[in-house]
C-alpha positions, 0 to 999 in steps of 0.5 A: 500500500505504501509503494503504491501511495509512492508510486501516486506521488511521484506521478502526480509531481511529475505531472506538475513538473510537465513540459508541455508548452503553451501559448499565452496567445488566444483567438477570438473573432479573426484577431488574437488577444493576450492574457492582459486587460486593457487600459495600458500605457505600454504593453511588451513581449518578453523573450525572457530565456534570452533577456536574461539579466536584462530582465531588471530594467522592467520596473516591477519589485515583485521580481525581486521576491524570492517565489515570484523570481523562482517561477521568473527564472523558469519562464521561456516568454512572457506578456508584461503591461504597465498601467496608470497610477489611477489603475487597480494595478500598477502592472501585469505580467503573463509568462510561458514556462515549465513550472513545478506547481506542486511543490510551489503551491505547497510552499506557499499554502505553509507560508505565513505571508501568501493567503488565497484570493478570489479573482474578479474572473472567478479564478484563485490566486495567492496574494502578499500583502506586504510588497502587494505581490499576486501569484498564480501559476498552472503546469506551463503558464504563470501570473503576477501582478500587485493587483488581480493578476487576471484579466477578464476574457478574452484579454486586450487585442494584439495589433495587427502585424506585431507578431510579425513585427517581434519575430525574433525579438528580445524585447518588442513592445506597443503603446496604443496611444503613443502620442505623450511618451513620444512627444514628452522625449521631443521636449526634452531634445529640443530643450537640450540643443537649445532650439525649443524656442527658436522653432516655437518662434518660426512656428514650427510644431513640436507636438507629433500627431503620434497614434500607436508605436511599436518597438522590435529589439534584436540581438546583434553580435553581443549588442542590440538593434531596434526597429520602430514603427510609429503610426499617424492618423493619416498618409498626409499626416505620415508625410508632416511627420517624416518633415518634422523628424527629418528637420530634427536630424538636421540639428543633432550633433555628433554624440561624442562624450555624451551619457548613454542616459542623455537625450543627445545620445539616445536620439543619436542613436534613434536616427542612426538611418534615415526614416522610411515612410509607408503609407500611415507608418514610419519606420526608423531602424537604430544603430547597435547599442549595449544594454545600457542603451536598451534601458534608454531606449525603453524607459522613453515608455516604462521608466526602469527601477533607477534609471535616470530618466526614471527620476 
């Protein structure tokens, strides 16, 4: 009886322990969702078996917390969104992985700091209430949040054309409306060569008629290269677009001597090549840039934990 009992326990851990992968992409109505609620500020696709320590420029503590960084370090991909301050939740993540449910849910039943929750969707969850730190995880996909970690179904609509856009990303990510981050960075360019006001005078717009972006970063040799995408309302407004950022380009210097973190740099790097246009896009191609540059480029949507630009 006893060898039998044996034999159904490590059955059922093994179980736990399964391989089998899934797909935080879902299908509904020709267009396809992920696992997040809608009403982000930016939403990223994480190839995290590759991002590796590059991890730690997304500003969430509750990678820090020794449960959630265990099942972090198992996940392979995973969906990350950051909200405004008058959300429930400040941040959502949904990752694809091979966990050991058993043993990590037996770890946290004995712990004294996670208690079991109810989601809005009806769905359990364990929460820590000091650091706000939600968790919830099957065989092959984990949440974490510092509110519900679920989202209602089917989840937020994924643009048309990102999967596509992240083939073979580290890191690629979308801002729905991309117009406040993308011109707040204009501001401060203009502010640091000095010709804000000179163009404010010969009545030269510094706002960008910005609708969504997307950003694709690649692995390059031991560097990174980064595509973006910038969408305007309309073709004529594209072209008004392609003016505005080409008159920019005529005023950068060289970045020779200037901080990885400075604007002059990091729009150095942003019009390495010149913008190309199609029909309501553009699209800059950047030049190579290290990881400290990656947390430049994109703490221009989601400031990291003690970044510069953070502050």
């Amino acid at each position: 009886m006893k060898k039998t009992w044996l034999v159904a326990f490590a059955a059922l851990v093994l179980a736990a322990c399964s391989t089998s992968k899934a797909s935080l992409i879902s299908e509904a109505d020709g267009r396809e969702y992920a696992p997040l609620a809608p009403g982000a500020l930016v939403y990223m696709y994480a190839d995290v078996a590759r991002m590796g320590p590059l991890l730690d420029i997304l500003p969430i503590e509750a990678l820090g917390q020794k449960e959630v960084a265990d099942m972090i370090e198992r996940t392979d991909t995973a969906m990350v969104a950051f909200y405004p301050n008058n959300e429930k939740r400040s941040f959502m993540l949904a990752g694809a992985g091979t966990y050991p449910t058993f043993g990590a849910n037996m770890g946290l039943w004995f712990s004294s700091a996670w208690k079991k929750r109810h989601s809005e969707t009806g769905a359990s969850y364990w929460y820590a209430e000091k650091g706000r730190n939600a968790l919830s995880l099957s065989a092959n996909q984990v949440f974490v949040s510092d509110g519900d970690p679920f989202a209602p179904a089917p989840g937020v609509v994924i643009p048309e054309g990102f999967a596509v856009f992240r083939r073979d990303a580290v890191l690629a990510l979308w801002l729905d409306d991309a117009a406040a981050p993308v011109n707040q960075f204009l501001q401060v360019f203009m502010e640091s060569l000095g010709i804000r006001q000179v163009l404010e005078m010969l009545g030269v717009s510094l706002t960008l008629p910005v609708e969504q972006a997307m950003i694709s970063v690649q692995a390059v040799n031991e560097n990174y290269s980064a595509l973006i995408r910038i969408g305007a309302p309309s073709v004529s407004q594209t072209r008004g677009l392609l003016g505005i950022l080409s008159l920019i380009k005529r005023f950068l210097p060289g970045a020779d001597g200037a901080g990885l973190d400075s604007p002059l740099s990091l729009a150095a790097l942003l019009f390495a090549n010149d913008p190309q246009e199609d029909g309501l896009y553009l699209t800059l191609r950047t030049g190579e840039f290290d990881a400290q540059s990656l947390v430049a480029l994109v703490s221009m949507f989601a400031p990291p934990r003690n970044s510069p630009l953070s502050r």
